[in-house]
N, C-alpha and C positions, 0 to 999 in steps of 0.2 A: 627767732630769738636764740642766740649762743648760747644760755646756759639752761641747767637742767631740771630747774623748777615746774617748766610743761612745754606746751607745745606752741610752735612762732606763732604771733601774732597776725593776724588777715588770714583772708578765707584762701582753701589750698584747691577750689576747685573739684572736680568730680561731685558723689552721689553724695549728697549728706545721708549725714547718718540718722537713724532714726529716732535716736537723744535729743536731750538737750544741747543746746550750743551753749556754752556757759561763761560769760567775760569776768575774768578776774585782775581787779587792778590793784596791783600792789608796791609799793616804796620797798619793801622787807622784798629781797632776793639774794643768791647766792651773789658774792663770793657773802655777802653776810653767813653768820652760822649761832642762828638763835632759835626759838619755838618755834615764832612765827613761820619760818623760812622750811622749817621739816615739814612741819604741818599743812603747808602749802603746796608744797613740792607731794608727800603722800596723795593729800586730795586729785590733786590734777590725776596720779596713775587708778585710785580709786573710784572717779570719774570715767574713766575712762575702761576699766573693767566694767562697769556698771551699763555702758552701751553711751555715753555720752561725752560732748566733747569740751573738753577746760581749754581755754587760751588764757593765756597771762600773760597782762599787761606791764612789763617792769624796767626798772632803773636803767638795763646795759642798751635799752632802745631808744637812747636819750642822751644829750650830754649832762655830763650833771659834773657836780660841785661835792668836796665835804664836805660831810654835816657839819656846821660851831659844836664845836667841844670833843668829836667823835668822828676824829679823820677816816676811820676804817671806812665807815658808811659813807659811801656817794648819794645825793639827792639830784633828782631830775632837773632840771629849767627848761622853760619858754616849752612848758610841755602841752599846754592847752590845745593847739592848733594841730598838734600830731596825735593827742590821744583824741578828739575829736575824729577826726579821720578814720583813725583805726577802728574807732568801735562801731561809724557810717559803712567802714567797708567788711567789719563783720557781720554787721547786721543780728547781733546775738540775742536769743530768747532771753537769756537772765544775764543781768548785769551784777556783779559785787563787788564794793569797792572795800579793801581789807584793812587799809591803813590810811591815817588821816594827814596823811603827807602830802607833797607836790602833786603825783601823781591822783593821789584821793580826791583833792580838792578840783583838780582838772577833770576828773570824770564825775564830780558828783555836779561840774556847772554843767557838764554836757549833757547830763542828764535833768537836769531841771530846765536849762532852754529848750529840749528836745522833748518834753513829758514825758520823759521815762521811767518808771519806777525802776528802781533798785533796793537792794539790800547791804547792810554794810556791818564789819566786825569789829565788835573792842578787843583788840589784846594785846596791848601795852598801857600801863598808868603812867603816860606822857606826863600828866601835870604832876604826880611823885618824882617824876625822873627830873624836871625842868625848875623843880624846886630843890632837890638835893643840887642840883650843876650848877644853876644860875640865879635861885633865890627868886623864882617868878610865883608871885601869889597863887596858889595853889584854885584859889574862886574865879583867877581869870583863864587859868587854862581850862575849868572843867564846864566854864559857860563858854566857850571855843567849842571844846568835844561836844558839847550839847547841843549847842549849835548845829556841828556840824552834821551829827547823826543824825537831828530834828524830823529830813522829810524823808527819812530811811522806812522801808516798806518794815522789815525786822532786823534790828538789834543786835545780831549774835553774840554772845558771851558765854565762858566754859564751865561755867560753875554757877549754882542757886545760890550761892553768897553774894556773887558778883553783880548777880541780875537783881537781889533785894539793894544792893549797897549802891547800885545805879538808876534802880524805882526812886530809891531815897534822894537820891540829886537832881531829880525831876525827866530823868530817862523816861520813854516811853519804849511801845513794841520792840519788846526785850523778847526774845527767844533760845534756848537752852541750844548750844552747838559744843559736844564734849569733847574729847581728844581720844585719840587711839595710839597705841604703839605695836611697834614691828618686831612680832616675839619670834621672828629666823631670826633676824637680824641679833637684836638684844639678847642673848640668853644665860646660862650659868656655863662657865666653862671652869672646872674645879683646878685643873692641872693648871691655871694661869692664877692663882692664887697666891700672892706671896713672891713672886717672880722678882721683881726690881727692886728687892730692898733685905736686909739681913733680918731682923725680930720685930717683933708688935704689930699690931693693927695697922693697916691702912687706910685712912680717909679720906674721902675722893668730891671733889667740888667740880661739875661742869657747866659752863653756862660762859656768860661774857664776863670779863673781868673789867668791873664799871661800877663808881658808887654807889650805885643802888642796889647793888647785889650784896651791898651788908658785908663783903668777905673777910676785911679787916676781923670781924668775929669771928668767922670758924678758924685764921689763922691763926687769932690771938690764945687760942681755949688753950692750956694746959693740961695734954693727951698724951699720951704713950705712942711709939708708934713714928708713923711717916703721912703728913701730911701731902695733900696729892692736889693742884689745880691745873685744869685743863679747856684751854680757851684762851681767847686772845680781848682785849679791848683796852681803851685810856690807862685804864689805873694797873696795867701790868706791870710797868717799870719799876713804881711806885710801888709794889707789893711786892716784887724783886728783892729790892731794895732792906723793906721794913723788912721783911720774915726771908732773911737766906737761907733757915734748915729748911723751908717748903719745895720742893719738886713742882715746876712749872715747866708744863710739859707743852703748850702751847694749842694751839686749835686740833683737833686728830676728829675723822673722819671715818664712815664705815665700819670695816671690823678692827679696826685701830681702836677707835672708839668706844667698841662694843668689848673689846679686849680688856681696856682700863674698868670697864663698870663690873669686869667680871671679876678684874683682880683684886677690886678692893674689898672691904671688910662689914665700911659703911659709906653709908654717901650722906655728905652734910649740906643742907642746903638752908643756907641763914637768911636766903631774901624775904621781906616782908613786905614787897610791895609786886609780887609775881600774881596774875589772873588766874594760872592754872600751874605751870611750873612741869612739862613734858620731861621734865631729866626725872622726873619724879618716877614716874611709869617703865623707863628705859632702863634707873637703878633697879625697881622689883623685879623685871621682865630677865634682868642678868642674875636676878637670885640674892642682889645686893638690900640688905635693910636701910631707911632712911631716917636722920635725925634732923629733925626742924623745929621751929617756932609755931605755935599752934596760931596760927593766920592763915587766910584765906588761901586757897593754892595748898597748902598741906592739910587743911581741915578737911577740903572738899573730896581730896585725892584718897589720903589716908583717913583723916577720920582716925577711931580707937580700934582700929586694926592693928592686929599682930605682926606687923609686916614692919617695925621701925618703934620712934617714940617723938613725940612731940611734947617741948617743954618749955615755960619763958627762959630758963637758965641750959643754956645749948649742950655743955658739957656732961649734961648731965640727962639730957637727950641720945647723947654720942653714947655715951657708957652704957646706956640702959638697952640702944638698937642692936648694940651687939649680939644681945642674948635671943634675937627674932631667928626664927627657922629661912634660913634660904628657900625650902622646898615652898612654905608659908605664902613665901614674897613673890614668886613665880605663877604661883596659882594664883593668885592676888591677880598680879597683873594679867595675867591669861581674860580678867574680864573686862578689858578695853580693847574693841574692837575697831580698827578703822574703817570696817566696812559698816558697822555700824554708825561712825559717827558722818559716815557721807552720809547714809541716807537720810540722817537728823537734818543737813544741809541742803540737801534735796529738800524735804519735806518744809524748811524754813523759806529759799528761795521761789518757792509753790506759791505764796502770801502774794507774791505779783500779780495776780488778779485784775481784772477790770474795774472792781470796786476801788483794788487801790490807787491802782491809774488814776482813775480820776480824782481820787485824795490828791495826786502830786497835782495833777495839772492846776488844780483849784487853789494851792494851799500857797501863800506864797514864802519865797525865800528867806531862811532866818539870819540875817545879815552876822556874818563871822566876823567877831569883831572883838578883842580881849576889852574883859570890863567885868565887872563885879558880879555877880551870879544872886539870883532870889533865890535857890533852892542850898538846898544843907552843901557846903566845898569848904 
């Protein structure tokens, strides 16, 4: 595989190792630059310190197409018959399928004509997203996901909010899988502080620039200061455009990255439809405080921690994070562990059992098919 989310696809020959062999098949890869895509790309190296081996299964081993609506992203085609293969010629202990895409869909049928159990992750609200873009009833995408998840051994999702707001839509084997961040990487760097701009605050937006990220609100607030966006997606032009005092500094990468979180003042993140929200962790871990919307992904993260402010009226979130102790937010972050959260993942993938084996072989196929949902959507 060319890019540097894990390690190529199919078996490399010599001594296996004494791990797990672990398939992860996933639509979310680089060049994308989202949560899922960090958190993926981590697990694979934390896997593999752990004594076990990740393969990922993704997009650039395929021709693929742009997504409708969302040219960055490429999606795979005619992927059935090659991601079948690959995962024949890996022959792998645990299978996870991450995303409910071409690729998902193609390894969760190879998995159900093969009796495979697998396990599989929510982290993206598809049906929020497909309903801000294209106005698709919000009950037919969430009886799709349900669907699709249906003969999934467990569930993973980042947060106990997510896992009750997904019991509630008739989810089952939901299991807790949290996030961790990279506190070398992320840290406070004081001397970058104020660097790119003359007076006031800075506040700093990272993530995709895409309707669902709400950003039109953190640019709209009426703040002192230098509004700061960094990332690329659809509605960049378009927010160009609307808000010409904001600095739109484009996707940055590394210590690029880790330099902007460190320079700002605060970090605003207005999405209300994020699982967990990783730029969350990466703004404390730089010593930066965060202001958000008290929704899911900030409630879970932060919670009435000192580290920031959460409020329905954003500006007033922004004004209030200021006054959080940087040393506060560091130490905050200091308790997400990614070594921790592999072995959550390990411990979750473990469910593949014989017992549940034979749940898949038995159970049959929940036909994927948009149409109206019986549970709460």
């Amino acid at each position: 595989m060319n890019n540097e989310i894990g390690l190529a696809a199919g078996r490399t020959g010599g001594r296996r190792p004494q791990g797990m062999r672990v398939a992860i098949i996933t639509d979310a890869a680089p060049p994308q630059v989202n949560g899922v895509v960090r958190t993926l790309k981590q697990l694979g190296k934390e896997l593999k310190t752990l004594g076990h081996e990740a393969t990922f299964v993704t997009p650039d081993m395929f021709s693929t197409i742009p997504m409708p609506s969302y040219k960055e992203i490429r999606i795979a085609i005619n992927a059935k018959r090659r991601v079948a293969k690959i995962l024949d010629n890996l022959a792998p202990d645990a299978i996870h399928i991450a995303t409910e895409g071409p690729l998902g869909l193609a390894a969760r049928r190879y998995c159900l004509r093969n009796k495979k159990p697998f396990t599989t992750s929510f982290h993206t609200r598809f049906p929020e997203y497909l309903h801000a873009r294209l106005h698709v009833p919000m009950s037919w995408s969430y009886a799709f996901i349900r669907r699709f998840h249906a003969p999934s051994s467990a569930i993973m999702v980042a947060t106990p909010l997510l896992k009750l707001e997904l019991e509630e839509r008739g989810f089952q084997n939901i299991r807790l899988w949290s996030r961790g961040v990279d506190t070398d990487l992320f840290r406070p760097m004081p001397n970058h502080k104020r660097t790119n701009i003359t007076s006031g605050p800075t506040w700093l937006y990272v993530g995709r620039v895409a309707i669902e990220k709400n950003i039109d609100a953190f640019l709209a607030l009426d703040l002192p200061g230098t509004k700061i966006v960094v990332g690329e997606g659809p509605r960049l032009e378009t927010l160009k455009k609307k808000f010409p005092t904001a600095v739109f500094k484009g996707p940055l990468f590394g210590e690029e990255l880790a330099e902007a979180y460190a320079a700002a003042d605060c970090f605003v993140f207005p999405s209300k439809t994020d699982t967990f929200g990783l730029v969350l962790i990466e703004a404390l871990a730089s010593g930066t405080p965060v202001a958000a919307y008290p929704v899911q992904g900030p409630l879970d993260v932060i919670g009435d921690a000192p580290v920031g402010k959460l409020d329905h009226d954003l500006k007033t979130a922004c004004l209030a994070a200021l006054k959080a102790d940087p040393e506060v937010c560091r130490n905050y972050a200091m308790g997400f562990s990614w070594e921790a959260c592999t072995k959550q993942f390990l411990s979750n993938i473990s469910v593949l059992s014989a017992q549940l084996a034979q749940k898949v072989q038995s159970a049959p196929d929940p036909q994927l098919s948009w149409g109206s949902a019986s549970h709460k959507d």
